[in-house]
Every structure is written in C-alpha cells, then in structure tokens.
C-alpha positions in Angstrom: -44.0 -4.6 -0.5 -42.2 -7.2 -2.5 -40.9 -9.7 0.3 -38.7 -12.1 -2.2 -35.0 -11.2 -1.8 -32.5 -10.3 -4.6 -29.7 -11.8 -2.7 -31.4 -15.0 -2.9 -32.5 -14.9 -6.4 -31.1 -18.0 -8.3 -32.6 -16.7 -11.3 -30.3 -13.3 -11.1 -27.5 -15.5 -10.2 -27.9 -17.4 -13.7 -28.1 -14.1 -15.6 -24.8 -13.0 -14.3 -23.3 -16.1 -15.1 -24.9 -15.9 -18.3 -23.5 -12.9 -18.9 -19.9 -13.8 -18.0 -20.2 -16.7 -20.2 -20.4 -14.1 -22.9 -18.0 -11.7 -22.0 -15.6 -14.7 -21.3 -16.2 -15.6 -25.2 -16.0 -12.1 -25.9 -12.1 -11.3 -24.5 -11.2 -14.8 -25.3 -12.4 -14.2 -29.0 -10.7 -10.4 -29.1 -7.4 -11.2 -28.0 -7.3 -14.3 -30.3 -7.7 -12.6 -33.5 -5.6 -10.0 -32.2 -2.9 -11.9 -31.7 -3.6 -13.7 -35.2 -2.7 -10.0 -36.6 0.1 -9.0 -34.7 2.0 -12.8 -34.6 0.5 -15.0 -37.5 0.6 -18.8 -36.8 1.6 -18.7 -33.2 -1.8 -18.8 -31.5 -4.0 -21.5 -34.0 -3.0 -24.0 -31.9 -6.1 -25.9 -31.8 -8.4 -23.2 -32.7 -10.9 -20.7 -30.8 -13.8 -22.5 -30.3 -12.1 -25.4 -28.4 -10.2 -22.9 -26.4 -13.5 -20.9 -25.5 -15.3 -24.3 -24.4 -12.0 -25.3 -22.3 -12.1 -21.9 -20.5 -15.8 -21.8 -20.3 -15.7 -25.3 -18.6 -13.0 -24.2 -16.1 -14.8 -21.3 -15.4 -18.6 -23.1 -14.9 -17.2 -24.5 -11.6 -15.3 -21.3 -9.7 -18.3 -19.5 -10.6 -20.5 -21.6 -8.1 -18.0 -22.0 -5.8 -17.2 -18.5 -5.7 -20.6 -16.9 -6.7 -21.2 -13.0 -7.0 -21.4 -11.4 -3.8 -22.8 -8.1 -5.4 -26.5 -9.2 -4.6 -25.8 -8.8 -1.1 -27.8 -5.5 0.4 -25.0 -4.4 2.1 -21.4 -4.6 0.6 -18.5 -2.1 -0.2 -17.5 -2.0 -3.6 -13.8 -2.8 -2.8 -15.0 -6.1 -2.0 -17.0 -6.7 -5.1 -14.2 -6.1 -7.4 -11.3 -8.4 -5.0 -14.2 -11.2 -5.1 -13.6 -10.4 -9.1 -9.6 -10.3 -9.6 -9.9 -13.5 -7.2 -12.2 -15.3 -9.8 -10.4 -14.3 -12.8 -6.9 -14.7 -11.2 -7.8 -18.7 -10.3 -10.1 -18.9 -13.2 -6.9 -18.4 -15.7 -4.3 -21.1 -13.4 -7.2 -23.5 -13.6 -7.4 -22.9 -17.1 -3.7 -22.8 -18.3 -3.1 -26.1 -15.9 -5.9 -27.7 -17.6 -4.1 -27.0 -21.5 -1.0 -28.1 -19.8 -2.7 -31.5 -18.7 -4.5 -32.1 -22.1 -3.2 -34.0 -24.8 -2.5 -31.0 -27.1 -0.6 -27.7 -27.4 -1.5 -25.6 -24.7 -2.1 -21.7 -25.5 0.3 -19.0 -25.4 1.3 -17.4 -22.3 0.6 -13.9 -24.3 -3.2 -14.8 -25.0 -3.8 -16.1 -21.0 -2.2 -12.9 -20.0 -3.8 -10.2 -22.2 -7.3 -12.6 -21.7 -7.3 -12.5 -17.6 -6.6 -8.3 -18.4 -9.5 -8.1 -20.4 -11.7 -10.3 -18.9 -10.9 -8.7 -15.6 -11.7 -5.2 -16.5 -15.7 -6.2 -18.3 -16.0 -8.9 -15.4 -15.5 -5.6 -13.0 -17.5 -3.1 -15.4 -20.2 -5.7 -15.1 -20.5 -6.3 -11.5 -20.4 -2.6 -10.4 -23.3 -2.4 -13.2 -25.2 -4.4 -11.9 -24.7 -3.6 -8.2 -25.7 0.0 -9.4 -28.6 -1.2 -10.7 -30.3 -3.0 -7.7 -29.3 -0.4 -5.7 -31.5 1.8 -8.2 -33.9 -0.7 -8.2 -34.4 -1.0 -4.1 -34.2 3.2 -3.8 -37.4 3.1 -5.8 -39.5 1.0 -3.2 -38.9 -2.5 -4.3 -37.0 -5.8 -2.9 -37.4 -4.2 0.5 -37.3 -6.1 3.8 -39.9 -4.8 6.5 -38.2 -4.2 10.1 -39.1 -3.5 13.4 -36.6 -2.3 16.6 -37.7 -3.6 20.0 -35.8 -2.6 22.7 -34.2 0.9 24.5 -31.1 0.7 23.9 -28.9 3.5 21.5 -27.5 1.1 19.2 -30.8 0.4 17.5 -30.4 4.0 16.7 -27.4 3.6 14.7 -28.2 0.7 13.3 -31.9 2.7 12.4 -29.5 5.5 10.9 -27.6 3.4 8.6 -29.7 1.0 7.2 -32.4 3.7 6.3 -30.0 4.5 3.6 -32.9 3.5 0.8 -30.6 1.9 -1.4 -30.4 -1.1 1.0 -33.8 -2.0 0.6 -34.9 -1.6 4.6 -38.3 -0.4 5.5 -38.3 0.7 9.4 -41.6 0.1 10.3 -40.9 1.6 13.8 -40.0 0.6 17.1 -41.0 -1.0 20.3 -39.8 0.7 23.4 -40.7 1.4 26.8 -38.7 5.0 26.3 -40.6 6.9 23.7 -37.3 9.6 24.1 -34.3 7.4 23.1 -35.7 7.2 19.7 -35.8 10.5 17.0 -38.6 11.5 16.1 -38.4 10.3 12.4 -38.8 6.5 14.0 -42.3 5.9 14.6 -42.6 4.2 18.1 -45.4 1.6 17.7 -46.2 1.0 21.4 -44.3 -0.8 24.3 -42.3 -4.2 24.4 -45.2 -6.0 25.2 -47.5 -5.3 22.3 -44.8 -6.5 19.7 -46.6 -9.9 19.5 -50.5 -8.9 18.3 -47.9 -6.4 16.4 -46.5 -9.0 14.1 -49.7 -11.1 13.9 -51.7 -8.5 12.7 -48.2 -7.7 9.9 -47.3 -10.8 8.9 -45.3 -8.8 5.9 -43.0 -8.1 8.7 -39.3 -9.7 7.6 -36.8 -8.9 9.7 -36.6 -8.2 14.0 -33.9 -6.2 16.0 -34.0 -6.4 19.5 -31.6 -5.3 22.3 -33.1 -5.8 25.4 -31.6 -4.1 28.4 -34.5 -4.5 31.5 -36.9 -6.9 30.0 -36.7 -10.2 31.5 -35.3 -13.4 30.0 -38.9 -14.8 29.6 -40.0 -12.5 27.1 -36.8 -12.5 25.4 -36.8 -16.1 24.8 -40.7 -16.4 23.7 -40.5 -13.4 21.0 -37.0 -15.5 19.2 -39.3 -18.6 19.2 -42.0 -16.5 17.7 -40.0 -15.1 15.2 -38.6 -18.6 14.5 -41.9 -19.9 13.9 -43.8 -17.5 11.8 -40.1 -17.3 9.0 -39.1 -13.8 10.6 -35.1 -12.7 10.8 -34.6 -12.3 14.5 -31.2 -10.7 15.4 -30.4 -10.1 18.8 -27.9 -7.2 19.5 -25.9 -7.8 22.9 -26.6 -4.8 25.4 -22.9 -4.4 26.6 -21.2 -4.5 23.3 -22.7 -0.9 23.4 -20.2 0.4 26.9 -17.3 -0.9 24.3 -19.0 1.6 21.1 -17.9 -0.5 18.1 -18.5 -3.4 16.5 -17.9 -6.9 17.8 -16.8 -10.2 15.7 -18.5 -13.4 16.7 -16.2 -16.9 17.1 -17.0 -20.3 18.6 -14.9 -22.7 20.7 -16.8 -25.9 21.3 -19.5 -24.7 21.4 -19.1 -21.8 23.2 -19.9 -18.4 21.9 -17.7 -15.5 22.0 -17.1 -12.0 20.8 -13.7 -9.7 19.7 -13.2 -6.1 19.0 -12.0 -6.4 15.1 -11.8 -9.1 12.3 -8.6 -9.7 11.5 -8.0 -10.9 8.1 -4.3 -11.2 8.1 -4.6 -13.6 11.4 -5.3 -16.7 8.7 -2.8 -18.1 7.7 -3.8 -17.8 3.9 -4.1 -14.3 3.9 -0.7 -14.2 5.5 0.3 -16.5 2.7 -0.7 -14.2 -0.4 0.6 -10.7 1.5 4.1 -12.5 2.4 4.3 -14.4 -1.6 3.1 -10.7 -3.0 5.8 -8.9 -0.9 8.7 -11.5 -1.9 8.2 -11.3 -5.7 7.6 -7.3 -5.5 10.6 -6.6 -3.3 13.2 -9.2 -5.1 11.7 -7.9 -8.8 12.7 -4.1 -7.9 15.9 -5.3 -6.1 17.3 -7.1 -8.9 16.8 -4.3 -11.7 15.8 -0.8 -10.8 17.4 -1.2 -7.6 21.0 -1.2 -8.1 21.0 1.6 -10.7 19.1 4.0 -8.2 21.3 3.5 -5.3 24.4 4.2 -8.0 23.3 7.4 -8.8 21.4 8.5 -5.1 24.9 7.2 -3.5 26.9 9.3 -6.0 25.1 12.6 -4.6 24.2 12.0 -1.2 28.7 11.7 -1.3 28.8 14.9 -3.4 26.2 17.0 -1.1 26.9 15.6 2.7 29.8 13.2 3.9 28.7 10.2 6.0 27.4 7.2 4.8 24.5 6.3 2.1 22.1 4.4 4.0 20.8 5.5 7.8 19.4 2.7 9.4 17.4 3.2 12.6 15.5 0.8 15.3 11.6 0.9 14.5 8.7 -1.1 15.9 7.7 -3.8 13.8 5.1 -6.7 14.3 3.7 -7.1 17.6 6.3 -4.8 18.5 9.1 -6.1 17.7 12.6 -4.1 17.4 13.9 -4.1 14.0 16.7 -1.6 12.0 14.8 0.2 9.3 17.0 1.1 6.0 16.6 4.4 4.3 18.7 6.2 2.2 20.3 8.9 4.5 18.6 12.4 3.9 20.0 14.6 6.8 23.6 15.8 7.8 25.1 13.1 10.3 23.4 14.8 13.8 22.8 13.1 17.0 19.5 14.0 16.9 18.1 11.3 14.6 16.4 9.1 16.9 14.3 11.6 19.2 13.4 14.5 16.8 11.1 14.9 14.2 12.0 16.4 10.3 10.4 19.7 9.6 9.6 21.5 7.0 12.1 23.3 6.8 14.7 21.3 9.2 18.3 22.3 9.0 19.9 19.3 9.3 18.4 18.4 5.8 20.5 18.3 2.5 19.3 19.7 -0.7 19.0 16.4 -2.1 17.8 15.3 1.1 14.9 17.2 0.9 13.6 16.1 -2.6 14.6 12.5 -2.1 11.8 13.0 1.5 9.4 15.1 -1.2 9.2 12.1 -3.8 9.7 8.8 -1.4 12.6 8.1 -3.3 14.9 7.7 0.7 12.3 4.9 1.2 13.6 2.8 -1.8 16.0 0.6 0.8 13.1 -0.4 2.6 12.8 -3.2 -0.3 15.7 -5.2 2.1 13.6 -4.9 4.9 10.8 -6.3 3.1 12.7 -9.2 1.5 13.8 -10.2 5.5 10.2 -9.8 6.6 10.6 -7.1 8.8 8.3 -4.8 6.7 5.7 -5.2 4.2 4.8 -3.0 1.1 1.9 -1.7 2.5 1.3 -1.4 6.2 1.2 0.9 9.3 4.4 3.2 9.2 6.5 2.0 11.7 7.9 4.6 14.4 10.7 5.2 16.0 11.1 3.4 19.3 11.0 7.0 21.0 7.6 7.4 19.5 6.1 3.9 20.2 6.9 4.5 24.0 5.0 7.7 24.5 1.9 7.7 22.1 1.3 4.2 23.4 0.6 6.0 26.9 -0.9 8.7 25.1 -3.2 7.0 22.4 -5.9 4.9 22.8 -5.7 1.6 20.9 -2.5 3.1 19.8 -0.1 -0.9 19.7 -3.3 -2.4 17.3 -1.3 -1.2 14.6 1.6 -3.7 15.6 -1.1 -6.7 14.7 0.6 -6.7 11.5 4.0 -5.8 9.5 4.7 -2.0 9.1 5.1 -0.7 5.4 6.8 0.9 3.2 3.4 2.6 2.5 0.5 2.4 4.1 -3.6 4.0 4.2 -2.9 6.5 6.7 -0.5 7.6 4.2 -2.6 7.6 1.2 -5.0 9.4 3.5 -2.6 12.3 3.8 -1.7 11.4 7.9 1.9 11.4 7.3 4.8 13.6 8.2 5.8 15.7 11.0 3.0 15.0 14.2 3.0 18.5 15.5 0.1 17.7 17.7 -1.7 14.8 19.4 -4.4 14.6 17.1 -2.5 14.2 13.9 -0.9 11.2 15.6 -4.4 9.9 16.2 -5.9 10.1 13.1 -2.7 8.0 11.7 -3.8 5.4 14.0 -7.3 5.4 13.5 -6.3 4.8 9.6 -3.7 2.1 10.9 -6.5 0.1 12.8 -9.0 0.4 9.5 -6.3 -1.0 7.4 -5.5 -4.1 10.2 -9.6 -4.8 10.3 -10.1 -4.7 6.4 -7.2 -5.9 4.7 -7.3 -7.2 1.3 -4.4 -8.2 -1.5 -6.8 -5.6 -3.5 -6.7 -2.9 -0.8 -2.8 -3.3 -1.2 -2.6 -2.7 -4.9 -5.4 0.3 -4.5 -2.5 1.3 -1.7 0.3 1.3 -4.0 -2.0 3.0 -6.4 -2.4 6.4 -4.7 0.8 6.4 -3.3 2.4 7.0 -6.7 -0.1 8.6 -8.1 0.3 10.9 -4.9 4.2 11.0 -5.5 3.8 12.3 -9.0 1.0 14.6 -8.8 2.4 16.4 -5.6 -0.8 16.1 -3.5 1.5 15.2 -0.5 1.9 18.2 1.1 3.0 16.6 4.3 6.1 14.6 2.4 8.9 16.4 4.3 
C-alpha cells in the first residue's frame, strides 16, 4: 500500500493553486468585458492584465497562509467551502486596499463585487471536485494509512467503525487485545498486548497506532510510544475515562499542563464573537431601516382591525448564559393571561386569524430585529424559552443550559431541523436541544448563512409543519 500522504502533498497543493490562478484570471477576465458591454469606458481604467497581476499577487500570499484544507482525510464539506468564502472574502479587501494604495485609479466597486461572486462559486465548484475525487481515489485502495488498535477498551470500536468508511483512506489491520470479545468479528484480533512489538517489526508498512489502555501497566505504555516514536509511526493515545463521559473531549494547555473539555466552542474567541456580533448589526439595522417600518404599518393596521390590545407582545426569555431579557414579537393571540405558562397549539383559541398566518410564515418574529440590534438575540441561535420553560426542562434535560453558551436567535438549526413548535412531549424538547448543543460546538459565519438559507426556503415552501 502507498504510504505517502495526500494531505501532505506539496505537489497537489501547487496544482490547486495553479488552478485558482486560472480561474482567478478566468472571473476577473469575464466580468471585465462584461462590464465593458453593459457600461463602456468605466472599467478600462488601467487595463485587464494589470488588474489580473494585481489580484493574482494579492492572492499568492492568503493562499499559503490559508492553504486548502480539502486534502485533509477527514473533513466536512461545510468547512471546505467557509475556508473558501474566507479566502475570497479577504482575498477581494486585500485587493481593493491595494488599488486604493497604488498610484492609479482603482477598479470599480461593480467589477470587485460581481468578481468575489464569481470567483467564489468556481473557487467552491473546484474544491468540492477535488475533494470528490481523492475521496474516489482512496475508496479504490490507494493513499491509505495502515492501523493497528491496541488495547480493550469500546472506544477503539467506534473509532474502528468510523474510520473504516473507505473513503478515508484507513486500512485496519486489526487489533491487539487481551479480550478477543470486545471486538466484532469483522476486526481481526492479531494476538495480545504483548506481541504488538515483533508485530510492527515484522510490518514496518504499519503507519498509524491507537491505543487505549485500561489494565496494562505504565511500563509498557511508555516503551511502545517510544517505539512508535522511533521507527516514524503515528501513535495516538486515547484516554480510558473520557469513555464513562461517551463523547468527545477537546484538548487545552495552561503552562504546560494538559487538559481536556466536553465541546469546542467556537464562539468563546473573541474573533468569532467579533464577525457573528458585526454580521448581526449590519443585518438587523439594514432590515430595520427599509423593510421594517412598512411591515409593521401594515401588520399593526390588522392586528387593530382583527383583535384590540397592543401590536407588539413582549415576554421575559432566557438569553446568554441565562440571562433575563424581554423578547419582542408582533402580538398573534387575543390579550389572555395565559401567555407566559402555556404553549400555542395547533389549533389554540386564543389565536387570531391573522394571528395564525403571521405564526405559519415567521412573519410575528420580524421585531425580534430590535432585540438583535441591543444584543440580546442573534439571527441565528438556540430559540430562547420562556422563563417557565428554562426552569423545568433544566431539571428535566440533560445538558439542557449548554444552549445558553451563546445568544438565542431569531432562527436557529433545531429549527431548520424541523424541532420547533408546540413540545407535547419530553423528547421533542430533547431533540431541540441536542440540535442547540451541535450548533454551540460547530458554529461557523457559513453555518449562519446555510441557517438563514433553509429557514426561508422552509417559510416559502411550507415544509414547516410544526410553524403554529
């Protein structure tokens, strides 16, 4: 088996930055002479090749800085293309500060704009085709790294069940074990702890250990990692009581000293924090200056028309780590004292006719804009609950506060997911917070837009049967 590694291929790597090179020349070239056509005169400032080797020059240096991460054997797709709209997005500052600095006209704000779009799409288009290819490429045998599992312990078993997914590139060559039954049958055992050394020096093809010891003593811990370190094998060590906890485990340092934590966090640094909050500012003040006031016109006019009472209901949620905040919606029920501890249903009583369709399209959750501009809310987040609710599914629901790591939303992925509405049982409830936590431990500024995506695309094709 081939024991060279894709990921570390610095000839692949200058192919793909060959290849953006020319698609970079490609949409740069396109939307020039398009906008030649359409606005004669305005564009030929200094002329397209100069612009191409300004852009390419820009671009030479965020490509190594940022290089693809598609190569890697294991890595979600989502991330491919953020690491993409990243590139592109700094790629086209760099490049408009860089006209603005030189001593000649800069380009158009039209051509960067309409570039980054099309550059962005083929740069995507690209990476997914390659990623599809060497995933091809490994399924069929090759680029694969040889492993062997020493230990007893059951996370080697999921680890064996996921990475046998051929598209990796693992080979499982079997494992070493002193309990021939905590392995399935598919895993070839190779014999017990103690023959893993003539093992490896009679398969020196052998790339990668896993070991998780549980009984074996220090000694023979210690001498196989300083085998592996001498003889160029991957040794990875998989701590025994992260398995009573039955997830994964984040590793950090602090002087030195090594620790573990349930969940990454990405929107615990501060520049994460930083895009989200600058996103949610220029989103929320956009729509509140222009759509905004025309909507609440009109959705005031017939809220008056169908139900007395006021336009907006406001009501105390949970917000960030908890926090107490009044959540602004445009009212959809009959004035009723029973706001705050009950549930809408599908077919609730205390609901208006227009009530009912502003609940069916999201239009009642327009408002929440304000509470986005003040920071109590994000666009995309958790849901947040009433204070009722927080209290007793927080006794009830394991993990159930996680979802208070970060701002609530106006939208969020349980939503998208179709865990939304009336909780007539426990279990609804928990599968809204199960898709709360996965949306606190993988955050991304593209997650958000995908987010945002399917919620209107939800909205307008009626999948959301729950939206009552």
């Amino acid at each position: 088996m081939n024991r060279g590694n894709i990921e570390d291929s610095g000839i692949l790597k200058f192919l793909i930055g060959c290849s953006d090179a020319i698609l970079l020349t490609f949409s740069m070239t396109t939307i020039y002479h398009i906008l030649q056509i359409a606005t004669p005169g305005k564009v030929d400032a200094i002329g397209i090749w100069s612009i191409i080797v300004i852009a390419l020059l820009c671009y030479i240096p965020l490509f190594l800085l940022f290089p693809p991460i598609l190569l890697a054997r294991i890595v979600r797709s989502d991330r491919i293309v953020g690491r993409v709209i990243y590139l592109t997005v700094l790629h086209t500052i760099v490049m408009v500060f860089t006209f603005t600095m030189l001593p000649f006209p800069s380009i158009s704000k039209t051509l960067a704009v309409y570039f980054f779009l099309l550059f962005s799409v083929l740069l995507v288009t690209e990476r997914l085709l390659f990623r599809f290819l060497i995933k091809r490429h490994r399924s069929r045998g090759n680029n694969q790294r040889r492993v062997i599992f020493v230990g007893n312990s059951p996370d080697l078993v999921t680890l064996y069940k996921f990475i046998k997914n051929r598209t990796y590139g693992y080979h499982v060559a079997g494992v070493f074990s002193e309990d021939p039954a905590a392995y399935p049958p598919e895993m070839p055992r190779l014999g017990r702890i103690a023959d893993t050394f003539a093992y490896l020096k009679a398969h020196p093809e052998i790339t990668d250990l896993y070991c998780a010891f549980q009984k074996t003593g220090q000694s023979v811990f210690i001498e196989m990692y300083r085998y592996c370190e001498n003889n160029m094998i991957h040794f990875y060590a998989l701590p025994i009581y992260v398995s009573y906890l039955k997830r994964r485990m984040i590793l950090s340092e602090i002087d030195g000293v090594l620790m573990l934590s349930p969940r990454p966090e990405p929107l615990s640094e501060t520049g994460n924090r930083l895009i989200k909050r600058m996103f949610d500012i220029v989103v929320s003040l956009t729509f509140l200056l222009t759509l905004f006031p025309l909507i609440y016109i009109i959705v005031a006019i017939i809220i008056k028309i169908q139900s007395p009472g006021p336009v907006l209901f406001r009501q105390k949620r949970n917000g960030l780590r908890g926090r107490e905040f009044m959540c602004i919606k445009f009212r959809s029920m009959h004035v009723n004292n029973e706001a705050d501890t009950i549930q809408a249903t599908e077919n609730d009583p205390r609901k208006f006719r227009f009530g009912d369709l502003m609940r069916r399209t999201n239009i009642d959750e327009l408002p929440q804009f304000i509470n986005v501009l003040l920071g109590d809310m994000s666009i995309v987040g958790p849901r947040p609950h009433m204070v009722r609710h927080t209290e007793e599914y927080s006794h009830l629901i394991n993990k159930y506060m996680v979802r208070h790591w970060v701002n609530p939303g106006i939208t969020g992925w349980a939503q998208v997911q179709g865990f939304r509405g009336e909780t007539k049982e426990l279990h609804q409830m928990e599968n809204r917070v199960t898709a709360d936590i996965w949306y606190v431990e993988n955050w991304t500024l593209w997650l958000d837009l995908r987010i945002i995506w399917l919620t209107f695309w939800n909205t307008i094709t009626r999948k959301d049967k729950n939206a009552y």
